[in-house]
C-alpha positions in Angstrom: -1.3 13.1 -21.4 -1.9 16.9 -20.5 -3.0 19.5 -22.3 -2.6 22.6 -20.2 -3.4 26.4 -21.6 -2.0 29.2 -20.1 -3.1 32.9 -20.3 -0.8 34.9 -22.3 0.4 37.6 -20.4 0.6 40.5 -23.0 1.2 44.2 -22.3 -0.6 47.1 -23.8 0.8 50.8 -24.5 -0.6 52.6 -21.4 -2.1 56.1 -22.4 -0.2 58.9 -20.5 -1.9 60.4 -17.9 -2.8 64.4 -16.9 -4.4 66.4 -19.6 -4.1 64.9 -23.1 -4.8 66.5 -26.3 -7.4 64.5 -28.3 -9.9 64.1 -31.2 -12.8 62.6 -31.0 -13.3 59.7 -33.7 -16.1 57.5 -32.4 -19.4 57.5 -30.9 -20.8 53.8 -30.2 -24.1 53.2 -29.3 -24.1 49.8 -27.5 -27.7 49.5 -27.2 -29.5 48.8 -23.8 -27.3 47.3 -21.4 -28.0 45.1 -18.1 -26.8 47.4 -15.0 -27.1 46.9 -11.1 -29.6 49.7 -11.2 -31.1 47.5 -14.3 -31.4 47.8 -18.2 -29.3 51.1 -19.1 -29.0 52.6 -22.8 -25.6 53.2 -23.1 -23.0 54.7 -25.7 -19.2 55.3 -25.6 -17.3 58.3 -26.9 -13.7 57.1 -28.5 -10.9 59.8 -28.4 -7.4 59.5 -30.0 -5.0 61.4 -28.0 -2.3 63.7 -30.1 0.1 61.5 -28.0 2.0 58.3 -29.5 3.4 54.9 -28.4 7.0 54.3 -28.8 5.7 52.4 -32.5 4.2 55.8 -33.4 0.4 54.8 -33.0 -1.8 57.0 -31.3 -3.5 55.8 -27.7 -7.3 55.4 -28.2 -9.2 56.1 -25.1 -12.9 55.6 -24.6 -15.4 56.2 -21.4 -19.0 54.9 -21.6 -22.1 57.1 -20.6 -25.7 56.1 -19.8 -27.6 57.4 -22.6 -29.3 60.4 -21.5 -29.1 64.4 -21.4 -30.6 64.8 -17.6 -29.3 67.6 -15.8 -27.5 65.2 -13.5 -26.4 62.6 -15.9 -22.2 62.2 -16.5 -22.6 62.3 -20.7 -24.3 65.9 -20.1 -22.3 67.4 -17.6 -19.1 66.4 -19.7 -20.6 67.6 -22.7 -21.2 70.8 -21.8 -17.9 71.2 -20.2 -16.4 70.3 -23.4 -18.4 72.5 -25.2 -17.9 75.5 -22.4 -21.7 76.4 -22.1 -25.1 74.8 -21.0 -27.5 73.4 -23.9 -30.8 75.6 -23.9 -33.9 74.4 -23.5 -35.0 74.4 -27.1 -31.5 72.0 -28.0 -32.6 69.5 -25.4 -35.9 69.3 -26.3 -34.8 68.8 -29.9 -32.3 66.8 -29.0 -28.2 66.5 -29.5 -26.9 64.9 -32.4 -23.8 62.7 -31.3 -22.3 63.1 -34.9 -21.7 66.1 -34.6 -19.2 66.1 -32.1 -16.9 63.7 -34.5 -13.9 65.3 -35.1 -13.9 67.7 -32.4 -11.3 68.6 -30.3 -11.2 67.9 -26.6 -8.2 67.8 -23.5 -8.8 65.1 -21.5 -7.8 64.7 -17.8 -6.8 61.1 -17.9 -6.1 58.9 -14.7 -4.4 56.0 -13.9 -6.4 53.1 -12.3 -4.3 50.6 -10.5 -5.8 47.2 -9.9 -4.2 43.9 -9.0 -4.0 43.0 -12.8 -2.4 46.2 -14.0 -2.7 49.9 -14.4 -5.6 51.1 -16.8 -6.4 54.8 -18.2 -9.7 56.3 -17.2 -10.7 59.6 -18.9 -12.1 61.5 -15.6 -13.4 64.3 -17.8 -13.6 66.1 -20.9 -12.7 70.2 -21.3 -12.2 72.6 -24.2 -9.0 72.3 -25.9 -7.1 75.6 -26.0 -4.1 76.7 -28.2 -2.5 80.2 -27.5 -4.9 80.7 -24.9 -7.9 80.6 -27.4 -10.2 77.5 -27.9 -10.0 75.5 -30.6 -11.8 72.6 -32.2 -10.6 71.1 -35.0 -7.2 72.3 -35.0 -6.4 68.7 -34.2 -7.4 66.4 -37.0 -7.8 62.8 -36.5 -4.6 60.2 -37.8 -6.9 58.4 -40.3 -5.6 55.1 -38.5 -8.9 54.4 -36.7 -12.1 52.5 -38.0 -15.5 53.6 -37.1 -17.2 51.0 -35.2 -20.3 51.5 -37.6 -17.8 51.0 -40.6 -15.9 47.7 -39.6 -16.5 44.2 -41.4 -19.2 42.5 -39.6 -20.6 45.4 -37.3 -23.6 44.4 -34.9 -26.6 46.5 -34.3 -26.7 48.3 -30.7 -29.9 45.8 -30.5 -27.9 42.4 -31.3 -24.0 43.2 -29.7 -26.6 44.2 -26.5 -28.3 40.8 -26.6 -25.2 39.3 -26.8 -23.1 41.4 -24.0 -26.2 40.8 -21.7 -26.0 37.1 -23.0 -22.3 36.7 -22.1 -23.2 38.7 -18.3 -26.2 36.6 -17.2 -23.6 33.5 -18.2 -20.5 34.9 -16.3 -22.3 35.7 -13.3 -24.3 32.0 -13.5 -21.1 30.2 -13.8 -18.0 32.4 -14.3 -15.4 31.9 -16.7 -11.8 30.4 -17.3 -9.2 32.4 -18.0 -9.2 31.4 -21.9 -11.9 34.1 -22.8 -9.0 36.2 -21.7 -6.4 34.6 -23.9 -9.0 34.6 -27.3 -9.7 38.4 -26.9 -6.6 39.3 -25.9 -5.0 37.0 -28.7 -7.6 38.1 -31.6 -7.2 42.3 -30.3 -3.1 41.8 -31.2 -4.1 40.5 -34.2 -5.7 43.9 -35.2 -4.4 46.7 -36.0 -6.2 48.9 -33.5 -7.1 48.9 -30.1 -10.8 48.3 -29.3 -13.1 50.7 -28.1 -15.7 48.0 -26.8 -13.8 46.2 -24.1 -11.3 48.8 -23.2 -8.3 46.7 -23.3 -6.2 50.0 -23.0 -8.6 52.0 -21.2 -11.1 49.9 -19.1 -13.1 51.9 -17.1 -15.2 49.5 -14.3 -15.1 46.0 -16.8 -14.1 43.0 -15.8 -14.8 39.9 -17.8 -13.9 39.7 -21.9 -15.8 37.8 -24.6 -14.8 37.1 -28.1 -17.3 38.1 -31.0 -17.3 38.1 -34.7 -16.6 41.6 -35.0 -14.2 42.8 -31.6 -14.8 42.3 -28.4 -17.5 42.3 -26.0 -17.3 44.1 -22.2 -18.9 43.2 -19.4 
């Protein structure tokens, strides 16, 4: 007798693209994380758009950032885009509390990345959000529907979900992975009631394998 499995094909709400109203609701650190260029701190910034799925949920988008406030790094340059000036010199040396930024408005230029698979939502950048031609930042106030990261049942430190995610990468790349890792996450993310930030399901930016934790979803 044969057991066969097959992958569940299942189809997420894409996020519109263009510029999208939105509200940032998460910042996760993800601790330091193996890169081509080699170990890399790095953090993602979760934004609900004002826009809703034909259920009425709101799209949650996320892009992740190397963690670091050089002149030339991406989190910095969007940063102070969003914010519409340069930090000074006495804010950097101090240094920028992420927290801060929760619950601040932002329009996002959103793009649609077509790969062989499907068609995923990449925020390309992150600007001022304007409303009769003034700016405005927290006109738009988050739905209440999303979970912090920090705040969910069985969170992982940035030390142990990096130990893990660089766990599951050295593995994948050792001896690659059956399309069943697919069909757990993508089974135990419909079983929630939000999207995850983590693996980008509905917004992957440059991931390509999925792993099942205890608390979401790992992305590698």
């Amino acid at each position: 007798m044969t057991l066969i499995i097959k992958e569940e094909k299942i189809e997420y709400p894409l996020a519109p693209d263009g510029l999208q109203d939105a509200v940032l609701v998460d910042v996760v650190d993800l601790g330091e994380l193996e890169t081509p260029w080699g170990p890399k701190h790095k953090l993602s910034l979760v934004f609900e758009l004002e826009d809703t799925d034909s259920e009425g949920k709101h799209f949650i988008v996320t892009k992740r950032y190397t963690w670091s406030l050089n002149e030339k790094s991406n989190l910095r340059k969007d940063l102070e885009r969003w914010r519409g000036s340069k930090f000074t010199k006495d804010e950097l040396e101090s240094g920028i509390d992420m927290e801060t930024f929760i619950g601040l408005n932002a329009t996002l230029f959103i793009s649609h990345n077509e790969t062989d698979e499907k068609t995923y939502a990449n925020i390309e950048t992150v600007l001022p959000r304007k409303k009769n031609n003034k700016v405005v930042f927290f006109d738009l106030k988050p739905s209440g529907d999303y979970t912090r990261v920090v705040e969910r049942e069985n969170y992982k430190e940035p030390e142990e979900y990096a130990e893990m995610v660089n766990g599951a990468s050295r593995l994948r790349k050792e001896r690659g992975l059956p399309s069943l890792f697919k069909l757990i996450v993508t089974t135990l993310c419909k079983s929630v009631s939000q999207f995850c930030p983590l693996c980008h399901l509905t917004s992957l930016s440059a991931s390509a394998g999925y792993y099942s934790v205890i608390n979401g979803h790992i992305c590698i």
